[in-house]
N, C-alpha and C positions, 0 to 999 in steps of 0.2 A: 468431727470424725466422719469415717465414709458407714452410707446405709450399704455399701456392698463391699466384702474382701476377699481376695484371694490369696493362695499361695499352693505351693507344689512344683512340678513339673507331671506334663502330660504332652503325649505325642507315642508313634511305633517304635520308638524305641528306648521307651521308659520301663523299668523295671526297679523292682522293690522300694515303690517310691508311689505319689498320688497327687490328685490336684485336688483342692477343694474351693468351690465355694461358698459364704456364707452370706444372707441378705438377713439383715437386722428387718424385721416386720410390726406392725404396731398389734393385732392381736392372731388369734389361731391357733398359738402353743409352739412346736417344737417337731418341726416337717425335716425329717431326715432322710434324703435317697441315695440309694449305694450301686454303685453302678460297677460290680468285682466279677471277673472270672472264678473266684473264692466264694461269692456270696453265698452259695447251698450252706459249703463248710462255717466261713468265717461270719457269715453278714452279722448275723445275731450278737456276737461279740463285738464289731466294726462296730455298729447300732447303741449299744452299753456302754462302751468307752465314747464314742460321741455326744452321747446325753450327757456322762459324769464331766464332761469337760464343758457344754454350756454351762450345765446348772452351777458347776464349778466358778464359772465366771459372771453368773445373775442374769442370762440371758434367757427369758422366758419365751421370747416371741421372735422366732427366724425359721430362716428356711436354709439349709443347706446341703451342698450336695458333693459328693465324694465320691470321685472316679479312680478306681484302683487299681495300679499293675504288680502285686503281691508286697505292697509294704505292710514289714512289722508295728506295733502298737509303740514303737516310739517315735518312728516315724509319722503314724499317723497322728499322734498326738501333738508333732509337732507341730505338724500342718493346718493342725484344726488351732490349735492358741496362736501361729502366725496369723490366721485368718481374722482370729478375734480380736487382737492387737490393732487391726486398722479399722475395726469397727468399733470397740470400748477403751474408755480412759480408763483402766485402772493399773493396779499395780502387784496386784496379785500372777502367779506363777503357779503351772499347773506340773508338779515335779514327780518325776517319778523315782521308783527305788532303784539303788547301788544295788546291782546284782555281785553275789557272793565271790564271783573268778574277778571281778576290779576290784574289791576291799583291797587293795597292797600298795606299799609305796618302793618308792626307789630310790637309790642311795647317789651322792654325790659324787662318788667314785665309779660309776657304772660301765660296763662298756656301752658304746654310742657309734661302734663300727658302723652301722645302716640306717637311718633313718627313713621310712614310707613315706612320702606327702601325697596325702589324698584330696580332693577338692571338699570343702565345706560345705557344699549343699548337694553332692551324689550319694545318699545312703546303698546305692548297689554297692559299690565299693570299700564301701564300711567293714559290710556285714560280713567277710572273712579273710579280711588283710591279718590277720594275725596271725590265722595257719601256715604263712611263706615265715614266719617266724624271723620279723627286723627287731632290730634291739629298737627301734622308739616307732610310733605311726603317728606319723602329722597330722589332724584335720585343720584345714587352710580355710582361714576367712580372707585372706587378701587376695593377692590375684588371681587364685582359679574361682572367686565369687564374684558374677557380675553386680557393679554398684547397685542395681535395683532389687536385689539378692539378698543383701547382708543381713537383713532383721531374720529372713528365713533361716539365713547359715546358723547365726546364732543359735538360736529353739532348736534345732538338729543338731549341732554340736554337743551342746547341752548333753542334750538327751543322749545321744551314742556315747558320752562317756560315761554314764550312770548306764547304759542297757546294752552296749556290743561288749561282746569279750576279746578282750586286745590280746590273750594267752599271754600275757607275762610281759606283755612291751610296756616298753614307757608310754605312759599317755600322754602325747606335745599335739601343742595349739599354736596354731602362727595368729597372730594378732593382726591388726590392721596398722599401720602408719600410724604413728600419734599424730592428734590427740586420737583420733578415733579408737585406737585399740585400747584406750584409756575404759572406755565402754566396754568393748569384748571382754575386757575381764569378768564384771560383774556375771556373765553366764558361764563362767569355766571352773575358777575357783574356788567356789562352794562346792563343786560336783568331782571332786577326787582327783583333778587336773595334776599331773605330775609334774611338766617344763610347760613354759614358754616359751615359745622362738619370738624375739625382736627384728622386723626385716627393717632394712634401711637404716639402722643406726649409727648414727655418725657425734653423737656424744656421750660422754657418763652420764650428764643431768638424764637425755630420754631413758637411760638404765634406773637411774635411781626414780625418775615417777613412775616407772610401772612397778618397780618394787615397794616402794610406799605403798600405792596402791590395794597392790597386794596386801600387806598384812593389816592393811584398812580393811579389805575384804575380809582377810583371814579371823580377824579378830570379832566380825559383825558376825561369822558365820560357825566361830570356835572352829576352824580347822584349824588344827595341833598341827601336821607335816607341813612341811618345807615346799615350797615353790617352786621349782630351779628355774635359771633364766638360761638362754643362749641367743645372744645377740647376733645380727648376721650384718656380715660388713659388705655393703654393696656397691661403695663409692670411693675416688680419691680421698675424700676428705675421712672415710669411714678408718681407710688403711691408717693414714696418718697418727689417728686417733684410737689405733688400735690398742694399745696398753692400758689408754685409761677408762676404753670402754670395757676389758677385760679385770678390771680391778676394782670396778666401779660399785659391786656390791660381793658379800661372801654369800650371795644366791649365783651368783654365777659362775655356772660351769663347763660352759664351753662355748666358746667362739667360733663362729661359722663364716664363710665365706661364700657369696651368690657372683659369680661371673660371669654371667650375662651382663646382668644391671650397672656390676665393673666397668668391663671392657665397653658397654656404648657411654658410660659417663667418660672414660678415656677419649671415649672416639677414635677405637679401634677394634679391627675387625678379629671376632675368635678365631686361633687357628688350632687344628690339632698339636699341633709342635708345644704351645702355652709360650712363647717368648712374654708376649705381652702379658702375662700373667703372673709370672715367676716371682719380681718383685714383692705384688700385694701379698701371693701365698706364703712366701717365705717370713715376711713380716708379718703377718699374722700368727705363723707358727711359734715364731720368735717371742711377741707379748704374750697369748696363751702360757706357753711353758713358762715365761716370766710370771707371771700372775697365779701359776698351780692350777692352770685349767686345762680342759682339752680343747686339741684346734681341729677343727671339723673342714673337712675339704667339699667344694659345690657338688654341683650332681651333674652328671653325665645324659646328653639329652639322645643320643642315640640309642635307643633301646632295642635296637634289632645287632646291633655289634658288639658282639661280647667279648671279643679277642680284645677289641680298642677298649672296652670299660677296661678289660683285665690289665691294659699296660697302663692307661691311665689310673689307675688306684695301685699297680705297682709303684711310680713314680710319687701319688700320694704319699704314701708311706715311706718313700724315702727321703722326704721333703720336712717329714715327721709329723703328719696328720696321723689323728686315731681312728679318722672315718670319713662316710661321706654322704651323699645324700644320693636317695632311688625315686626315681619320677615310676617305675613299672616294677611288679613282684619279683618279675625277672632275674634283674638287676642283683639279689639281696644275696642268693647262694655266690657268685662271684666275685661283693665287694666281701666277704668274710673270707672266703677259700684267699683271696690277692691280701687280708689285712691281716691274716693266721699267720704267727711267727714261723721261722724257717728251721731247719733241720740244726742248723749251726747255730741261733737264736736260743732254740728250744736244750741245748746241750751246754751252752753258756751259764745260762739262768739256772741247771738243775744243777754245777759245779759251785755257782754261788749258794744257793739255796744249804747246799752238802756243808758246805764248807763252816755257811753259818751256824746249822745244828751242832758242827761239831763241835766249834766255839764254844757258843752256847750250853752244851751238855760238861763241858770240859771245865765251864767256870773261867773263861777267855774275857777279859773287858775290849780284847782288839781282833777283830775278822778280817785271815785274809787267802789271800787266795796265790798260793805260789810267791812269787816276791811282791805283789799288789795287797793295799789294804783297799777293804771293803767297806765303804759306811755305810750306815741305815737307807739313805735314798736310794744306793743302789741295789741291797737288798729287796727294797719292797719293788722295784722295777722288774727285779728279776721274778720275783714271786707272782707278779701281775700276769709275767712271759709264759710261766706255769698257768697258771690259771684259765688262761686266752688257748694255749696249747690242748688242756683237758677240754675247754667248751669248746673246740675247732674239732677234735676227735683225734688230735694227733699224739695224745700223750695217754696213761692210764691214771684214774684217782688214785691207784695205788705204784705209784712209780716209785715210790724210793722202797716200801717194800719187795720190789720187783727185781729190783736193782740187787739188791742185796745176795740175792739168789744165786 
C-alpha cells in the first residue's frame, strides 16, 4: 500500500467538491489542516467529520490535508475514505445515512420520458439536478470518469445516492463495461439504487450476470426492492441482439439505444437526417414493445438547439420511443413538452376510458367504442395517455367530472 493518497479534484474552477491528501505517519497522532473559504463557519465541523473517519478506519498516525471549494459532508467524506483506500488494506466502509426525501422506490411501469446523465465524479452537478425535475438522473461511472477516477467515482456515487435529494427522480447508475461494472455494483445497491443502465451490451448472458449479481448483493444486504435494469444497445451486434437482450431478465425495463458508439461501429458518419440510424431505432423499438418494455431513444448532443432537440424527439416518438436521454438541464422541459400526448391523443384515450366505465358500470363483459371492440391492452394504453396528459399539465385530475358539466 502507498504511505501517501490522494483524491478529489482541485484547481479555479472546482466547486463543491475538495482535494485531499493523506500521508500514513509512524507516530505524532492525527495532524488535520484545512485550507476552506468556509473554515471560520464549517472548519470545526470539516475537523469532526475528518477525525470520525480516520479513527473509523484505525488510523492513529497521519497527516492530512484538505483543500476546500464548498463541498458538502458527503462529498467530503468521500474523499477522505478514497484517500484511505490507497493507503490501508481493509474492508470496512465509512456509510452514511439514507436521508428521508430518497427512502422511495419506483415502479416498473414508470414514465422514463428524460433521463439526466451526470458525470460520476462532479458532485457540483449532483447537488441540484433534480429541481429541472427529469423522471431518472444518471450518475456515470463509465465514460465521463477518467480510468484513473473510478475507485473515487465509486465512494461519491455511493454517497449522493444516500445524501443528494433526486426530488422524486429515479435513481440510475451507468455501470462500467463488464466485467468491471460487475464491481460498481457492490457500491450502489445496498444504497437505495433504483435502475441500472447496461452500456455496450450485446448479450442476455451480460444482462443476466449483472442481475445475478444483483440479488447476490440484494440478498447480502436484505434489500427487499427490485433493481430495474435498462440495457443500452450501442453496437451492430447489440441491434441484432436486441430481443434477447430485452427479455433477458423480468428486471428489465427498458431498452436504450446510444448512437454515437452505433454509428462509428457502422463506420458511419451522424447525420441530422438519421438515415443511418433508422434501422437500429426502429428495431429496437420493435423488441422492447415485443418483450413489454419501454424503448428509450439516444440523447441529443447539441444542447444550444432546441428547435432541432424539439423535431428530433418529435420523430422519436413517432418511431414509438417513450423517451430519451439529456446530456444538459436544458434539454428536459423540451424532451416532455415534444413526448406529451397531443390534442387528438389526449381525446382518443378519454373516449376510451368513457366507454370502458360505462361498460363496466353497466355489467358489459365486452368494451367498445362505436363499431370497435376495445381490449384490456388498449384500455390500459389509453389510461397511460390520461395519465401522461394530467402530468404534462394538459388535462385536469378531475376531467371526467368536468366533462359531465
Amino acid at each position: 500500500m502507498k504511505k501517501i493518497g490522494t483524491a478529489g479534484n482541485k484547481g479555479p474552477g472546482i466547486r463543491s467538491d475538495c482535494f485531499v491528501t493523506l500521508e500514513i505517519t509512524e507516530k505524532g497522532g492525527l495532524e488535520i489542516s484545512i485550507e476552506s473559504k468556509v473554515g471560520v463557519l464549517f472548519g470545526d465541523s470539516i475537523n469532526t467529520l475528518a477525525n470520525d473517519i480516520l479513527t473509523h478506519f484505525g488510523i492513529e498516525n497521519a497527516k492530512l490535508s484538505i483543500e476546500d471549494r464548498g463541498a458538502l459532508d458527503f462529498v467530503l467524506a468521500a474523499r477522505i475514505e478514497a484517500a484511505t483506500m490507497e493507503c490501508v488494506d481493509t474492508d470496512k466502509e465509512y456509510l452514511l445515512d439514507v436521508i428521508p426525501e430518497n427512502q422511495y422506490h419506483t415502479a416498473k411501469d414508470r414514465y422514463r420520458r428524460s433521463r439526466l446523465y451526470l458525470p460520476g465524479n462532479s458532485p457540483k452537478l449532483m447537488l441540484n439536478a433534480g429541481i429541472h425535475q427529469p423522471d431518472g438522473i444518471i450518475l456515470d461511472l463509465e465514460d465521463s470518469v477518467a480510468p484513473d477516477k473510478k475507485d473515487e467515482a465509486r465512494l461519491l456515487v455511493r454517497n449522493a445516492l444516500c445524501q443528494v435529494d433526486f426530488y422524486g427522480a429515479e435513481r440510475m447508475v451507468r455501470i462500467n463495461q463488464l466485467p468491471m461494472g460487475l464491481g460498481d455494483l457492490e457500491f450502489v445497491v445496498p444504497h437505495n439504487v433504483n435502475l441500472i443502465l447496461l452500456p455496450k451490451c450485446e448479450s442476455a448472458d451480460q444482462v443476466q450476470r449483472v442481475d445475478t449479481r444483483i440479488q447476490e448483493i440484494s440478498k447480502q444486504h436484505k434489500v427487499k426492492q427490485p433493481v430495474y435494469l435498462m440495457p443500452i444497445i450501442e453496437s451492430a451486434l447489440g441491434v441484432v441482439k436486441a430481443y434477447e437482450i430485452a427479455s433477458a431478465s423480468e428486471n428489465v425495463v427498458a431498452l436504450a439505444i446510444g448512437l454515437e458508439d452505433y454509428t462509428a461501429d457502422l463506420g458511419a458518419p451522424r447525420t441530422h437526417e438519421g438515415q443511418e440510424t433508422f434501422y437500429a431505432r426502429s428495431t429496437l423499438v420493435n423488441a422492447a414493445r415485443a418483450a413489454g418494455i419501454q424503448p428509450i431513444d439516444s440523447v441529443f448532443s447539441d444542447v444550444s438547439d432546441m428547435e432541432a432537440l424539439r423535431a428530433v424527439v418529435l420523430e422519436s416518438k413517432s418511431l414509438g420511443f417513450d423517451g430519451m436521454g439529456c446530456i444538459h438541464p436544458r434539454q428536459i422541459k423540451v424532451v416532455h413538452e415534444a413526448f406529451a400526448p397531443s390534442e387528438d391523443e389526449i381525446d382518443k384515450a378519454k373516449r376510451i376510458v368513457n366507454a370502458f366505465d360505462q361498460a363496466t358500470s353497466q355489467g358489459l363483459g365486452v368494451v367498445s367504442l362505436g363499431s370497435k371492440m376495445i381490449d384490456p391492452p388498449v384500455v390500459k394504453r389509453a389510461q397511460r395517455t390520461i395519465d401522461l396528459a394530467i402530468r404534462s399539465g394538459l388535462l385536469s385530475e378531475n376531467w371526467k367530472e368536468e366533462s359531465k358539466e
